[in-house]
DSSP file (Angstrom, degrees, kcal/mol; ACC not computed):
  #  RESIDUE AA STRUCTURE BP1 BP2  ACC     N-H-->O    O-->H-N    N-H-->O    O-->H-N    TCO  KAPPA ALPHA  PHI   PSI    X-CA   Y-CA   Z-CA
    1    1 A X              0   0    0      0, 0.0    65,-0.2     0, 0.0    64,-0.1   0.000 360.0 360.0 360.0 133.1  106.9  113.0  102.6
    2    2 A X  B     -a   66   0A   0     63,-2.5    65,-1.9     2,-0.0     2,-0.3  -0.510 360.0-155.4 -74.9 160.5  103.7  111.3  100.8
    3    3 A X        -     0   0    0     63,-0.2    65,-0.1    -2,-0.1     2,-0.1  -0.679  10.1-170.9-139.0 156.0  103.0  107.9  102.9
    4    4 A X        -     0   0    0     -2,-0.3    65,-2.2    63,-0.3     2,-1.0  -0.839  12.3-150.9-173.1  87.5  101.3  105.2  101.0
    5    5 A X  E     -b   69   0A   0     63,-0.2     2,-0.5    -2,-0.1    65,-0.2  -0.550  15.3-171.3 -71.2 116.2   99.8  101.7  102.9
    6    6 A X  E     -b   70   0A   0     63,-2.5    65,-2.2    -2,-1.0     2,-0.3  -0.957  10.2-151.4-120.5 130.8   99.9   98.7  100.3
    7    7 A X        -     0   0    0     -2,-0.5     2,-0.5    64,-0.2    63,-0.0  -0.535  10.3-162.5-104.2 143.2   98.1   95.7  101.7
    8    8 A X        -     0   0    0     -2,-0.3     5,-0.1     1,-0.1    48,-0.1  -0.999  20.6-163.7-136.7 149.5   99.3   92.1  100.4
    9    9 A X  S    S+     0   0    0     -2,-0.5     2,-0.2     3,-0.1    -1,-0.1   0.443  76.7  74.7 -92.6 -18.2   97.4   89.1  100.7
   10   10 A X  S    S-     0   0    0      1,-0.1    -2,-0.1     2,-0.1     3,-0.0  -0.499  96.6-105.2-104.9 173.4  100.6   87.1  100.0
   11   11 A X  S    S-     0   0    0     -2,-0.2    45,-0.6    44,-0.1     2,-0.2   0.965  95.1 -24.3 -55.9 -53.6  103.8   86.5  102.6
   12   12 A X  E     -E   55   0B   0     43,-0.1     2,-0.2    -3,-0.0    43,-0.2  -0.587  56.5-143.9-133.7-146.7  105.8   89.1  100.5
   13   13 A X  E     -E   54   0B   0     41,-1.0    41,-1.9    -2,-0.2     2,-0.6  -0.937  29.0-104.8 175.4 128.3  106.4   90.8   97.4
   14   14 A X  E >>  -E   53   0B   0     -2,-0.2     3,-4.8    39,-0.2     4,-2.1  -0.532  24.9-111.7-100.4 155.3  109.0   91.9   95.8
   15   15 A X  H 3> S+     0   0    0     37,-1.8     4,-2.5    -2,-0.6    36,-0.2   0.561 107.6  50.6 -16.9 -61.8  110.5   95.4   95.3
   16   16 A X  H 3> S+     0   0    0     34,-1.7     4,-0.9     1,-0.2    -1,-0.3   0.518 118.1  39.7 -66.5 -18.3  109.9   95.9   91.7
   17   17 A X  H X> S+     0   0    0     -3,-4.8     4,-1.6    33,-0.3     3,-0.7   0.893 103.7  61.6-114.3 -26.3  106.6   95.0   91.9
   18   18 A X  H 3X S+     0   0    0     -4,-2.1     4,-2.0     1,-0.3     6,-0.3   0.982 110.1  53.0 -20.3 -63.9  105.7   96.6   95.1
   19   19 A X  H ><>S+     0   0    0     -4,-2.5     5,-1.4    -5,-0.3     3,-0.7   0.883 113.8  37.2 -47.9 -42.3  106.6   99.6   93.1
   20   20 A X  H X<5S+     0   0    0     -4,-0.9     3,-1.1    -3,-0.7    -1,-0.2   0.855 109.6  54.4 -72.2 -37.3  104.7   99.0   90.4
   21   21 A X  H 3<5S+     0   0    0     -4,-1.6    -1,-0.3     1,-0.2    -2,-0.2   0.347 111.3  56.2 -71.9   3.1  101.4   97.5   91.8
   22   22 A X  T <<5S-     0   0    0     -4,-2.0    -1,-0.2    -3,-0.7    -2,-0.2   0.435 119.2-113.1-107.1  15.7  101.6  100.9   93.9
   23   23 A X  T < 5S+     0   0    0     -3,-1.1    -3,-0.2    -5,-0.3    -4,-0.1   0.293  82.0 127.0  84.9   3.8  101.7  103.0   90.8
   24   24 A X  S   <S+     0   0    0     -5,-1.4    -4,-0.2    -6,-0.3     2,-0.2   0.915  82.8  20.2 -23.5 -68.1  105.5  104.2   91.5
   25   25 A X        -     0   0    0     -6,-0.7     3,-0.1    -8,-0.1    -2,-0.1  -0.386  59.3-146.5 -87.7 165.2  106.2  102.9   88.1
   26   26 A X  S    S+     0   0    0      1,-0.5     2,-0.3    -2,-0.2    -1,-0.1   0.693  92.0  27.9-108.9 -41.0  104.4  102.1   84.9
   27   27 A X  S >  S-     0   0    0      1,-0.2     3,-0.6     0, 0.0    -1,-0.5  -0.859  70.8-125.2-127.6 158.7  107.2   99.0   84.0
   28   28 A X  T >> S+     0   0    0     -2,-0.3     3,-4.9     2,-0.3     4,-2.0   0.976 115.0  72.0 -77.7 -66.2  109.5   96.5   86.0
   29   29 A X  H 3> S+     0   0    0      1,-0.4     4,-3.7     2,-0.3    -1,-0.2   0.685 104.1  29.6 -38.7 -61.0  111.8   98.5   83.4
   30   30 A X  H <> S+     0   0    0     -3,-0.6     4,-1.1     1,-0.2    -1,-0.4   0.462 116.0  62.3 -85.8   4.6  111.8  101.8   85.0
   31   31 A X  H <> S+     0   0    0     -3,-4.9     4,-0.7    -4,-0.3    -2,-0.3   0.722 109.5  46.5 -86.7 -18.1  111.4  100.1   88.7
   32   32 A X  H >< S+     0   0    0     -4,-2.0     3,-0.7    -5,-0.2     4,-0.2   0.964 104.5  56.6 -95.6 -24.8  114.5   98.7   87.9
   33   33 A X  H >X S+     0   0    0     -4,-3.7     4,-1.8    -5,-0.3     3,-0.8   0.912 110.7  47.0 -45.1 -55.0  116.2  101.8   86.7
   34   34 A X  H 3<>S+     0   0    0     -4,-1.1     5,-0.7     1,-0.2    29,-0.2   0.364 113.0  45.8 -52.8   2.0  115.5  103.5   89.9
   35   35 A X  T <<5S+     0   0    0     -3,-0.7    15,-0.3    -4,-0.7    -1,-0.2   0.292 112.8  49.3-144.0  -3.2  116.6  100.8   92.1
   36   36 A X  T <45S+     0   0    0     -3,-0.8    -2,-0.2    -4,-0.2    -3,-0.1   0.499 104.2  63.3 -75.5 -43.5  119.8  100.3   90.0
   37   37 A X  T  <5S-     0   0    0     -4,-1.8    -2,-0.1    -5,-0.1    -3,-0.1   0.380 114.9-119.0 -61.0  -5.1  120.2  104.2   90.3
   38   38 A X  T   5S+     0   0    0      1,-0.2    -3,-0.2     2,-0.1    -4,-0.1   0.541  83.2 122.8  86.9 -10.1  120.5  103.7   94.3
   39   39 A X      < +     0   0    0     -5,-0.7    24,-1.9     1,-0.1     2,-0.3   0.232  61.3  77.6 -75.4  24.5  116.8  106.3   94.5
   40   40 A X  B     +C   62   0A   0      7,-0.4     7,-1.8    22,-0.2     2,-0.3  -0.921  63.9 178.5-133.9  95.6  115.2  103.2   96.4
   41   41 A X  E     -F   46   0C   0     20,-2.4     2,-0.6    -2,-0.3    20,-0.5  -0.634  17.0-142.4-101.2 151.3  116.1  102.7  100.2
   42   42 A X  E >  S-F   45   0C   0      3,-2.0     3,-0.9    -2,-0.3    18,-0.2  -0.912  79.4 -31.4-119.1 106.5  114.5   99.6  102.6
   43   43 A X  T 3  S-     0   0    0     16,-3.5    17,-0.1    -2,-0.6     3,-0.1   0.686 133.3 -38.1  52.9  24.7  113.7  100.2  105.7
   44   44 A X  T 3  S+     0   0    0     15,-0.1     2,-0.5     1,-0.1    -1,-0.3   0.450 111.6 104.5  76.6  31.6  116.8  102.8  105.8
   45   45 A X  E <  S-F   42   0C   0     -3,-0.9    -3,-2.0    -5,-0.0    -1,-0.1  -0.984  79.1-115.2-123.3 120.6  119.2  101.2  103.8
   46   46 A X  E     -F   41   0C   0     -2,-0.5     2,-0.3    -5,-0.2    -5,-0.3  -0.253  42.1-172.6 -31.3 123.3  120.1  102.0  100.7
   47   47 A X        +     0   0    0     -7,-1.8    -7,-0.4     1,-0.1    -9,-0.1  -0.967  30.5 177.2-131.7 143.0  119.0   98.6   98.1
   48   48 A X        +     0   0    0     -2,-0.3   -13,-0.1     1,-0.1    -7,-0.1  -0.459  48.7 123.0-120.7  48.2  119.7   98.1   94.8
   49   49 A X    >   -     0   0    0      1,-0.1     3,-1.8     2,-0.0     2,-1.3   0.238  38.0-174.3 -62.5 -13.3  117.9   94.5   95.1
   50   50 A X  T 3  S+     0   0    0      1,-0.3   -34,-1.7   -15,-0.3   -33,-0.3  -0.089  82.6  44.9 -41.3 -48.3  115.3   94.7   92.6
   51   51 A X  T 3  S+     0   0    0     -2,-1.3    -1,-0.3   -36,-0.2   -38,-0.1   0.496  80.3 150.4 -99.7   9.3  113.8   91.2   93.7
   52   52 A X    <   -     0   0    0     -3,-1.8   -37,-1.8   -38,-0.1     2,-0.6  -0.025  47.6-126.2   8.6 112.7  114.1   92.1   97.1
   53   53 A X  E     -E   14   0B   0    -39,-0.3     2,-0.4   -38,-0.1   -39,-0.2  -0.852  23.8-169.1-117.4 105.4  111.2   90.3   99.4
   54   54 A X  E     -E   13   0B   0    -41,-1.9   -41,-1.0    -2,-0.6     2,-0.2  -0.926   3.4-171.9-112.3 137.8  109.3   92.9  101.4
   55   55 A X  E >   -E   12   0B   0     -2,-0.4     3,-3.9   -43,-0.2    15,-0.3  -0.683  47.2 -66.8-132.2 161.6  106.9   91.2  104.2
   56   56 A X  T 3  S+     0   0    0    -45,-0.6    15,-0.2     1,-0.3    -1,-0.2  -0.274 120.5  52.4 -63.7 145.6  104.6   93.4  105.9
   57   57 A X  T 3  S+     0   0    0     13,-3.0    -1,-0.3     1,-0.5    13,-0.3  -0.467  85.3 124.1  95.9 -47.5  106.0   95.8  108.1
   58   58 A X    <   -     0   0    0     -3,-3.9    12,-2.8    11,-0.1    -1,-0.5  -0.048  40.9-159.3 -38.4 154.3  108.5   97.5  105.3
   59   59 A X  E     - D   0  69A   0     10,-0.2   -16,-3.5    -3,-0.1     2,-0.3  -0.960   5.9-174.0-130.0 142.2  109.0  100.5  104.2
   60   60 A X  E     - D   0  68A   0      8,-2.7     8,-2.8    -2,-0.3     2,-0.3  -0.978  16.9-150.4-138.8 135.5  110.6  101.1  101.2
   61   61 A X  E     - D   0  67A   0    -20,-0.5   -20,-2.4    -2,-0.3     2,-0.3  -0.831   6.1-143.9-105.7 128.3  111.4  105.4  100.2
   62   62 A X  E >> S-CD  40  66A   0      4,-1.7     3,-3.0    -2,-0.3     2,-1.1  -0.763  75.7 -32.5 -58.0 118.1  111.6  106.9   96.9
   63   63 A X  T 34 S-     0   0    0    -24,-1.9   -23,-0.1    -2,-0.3     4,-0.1   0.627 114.2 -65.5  10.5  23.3  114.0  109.5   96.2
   64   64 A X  T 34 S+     0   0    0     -2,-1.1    -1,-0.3     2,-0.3     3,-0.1   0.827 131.9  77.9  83.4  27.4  113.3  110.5   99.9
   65   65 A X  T <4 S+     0   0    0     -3,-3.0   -63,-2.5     1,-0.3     2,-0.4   0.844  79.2  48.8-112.0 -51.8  109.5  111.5   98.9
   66   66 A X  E  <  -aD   2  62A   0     -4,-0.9    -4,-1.7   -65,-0.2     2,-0.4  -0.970  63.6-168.0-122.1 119.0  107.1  108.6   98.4
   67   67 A X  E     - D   0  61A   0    -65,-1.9     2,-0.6    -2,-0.4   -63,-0.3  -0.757   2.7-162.3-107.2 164.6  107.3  106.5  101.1
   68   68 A X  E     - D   0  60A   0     -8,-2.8    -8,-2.7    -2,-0.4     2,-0.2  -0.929   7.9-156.1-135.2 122.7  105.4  102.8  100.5
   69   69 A X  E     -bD   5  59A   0    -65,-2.2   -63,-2.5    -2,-0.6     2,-0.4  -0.753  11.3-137.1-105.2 176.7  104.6  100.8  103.5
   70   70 A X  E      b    6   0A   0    -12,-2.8   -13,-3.0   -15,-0.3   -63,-0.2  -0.912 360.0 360.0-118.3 122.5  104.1   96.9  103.4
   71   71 A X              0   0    0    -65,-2.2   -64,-0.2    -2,-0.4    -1,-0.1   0.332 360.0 360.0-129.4 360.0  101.0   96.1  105.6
């Protein structure tokens, strides 16, 4: 599985753009197609959260591929 660290400066971030500021996506359009489609788990649970709030320490997995932690 590719691993991926993405630092935020800010408390959190939310899902759809995590994805996108880590290049997951090209648009909040397709993050939110994948993450309506149930390919997007948090910390091992399945979310279809799109505004989700990920604080450092998450992990959020990609079709079981790309994983993106929140540091």
């Amino acid at each position: 599985m590719e691993s991926h660290e993405i630092k935020i400066h800010t408390e959190y971030i939310k899902l759809q753009d995590l994805l996108k500021f880590a290049g997951a996506v090209e648009t909040g359009g397709d993050a939110k197609l994948i993450i309506q489609e149930g390919r997007v788990s948090v910390n091992g649970e399945p979310c279809a959260m799109r505004g989700k709030k990920l604080r450092p320490g998450d992990r959020a997995v990609i079709d079981n591929e790309t994983e993106l932690v929140v540091t």
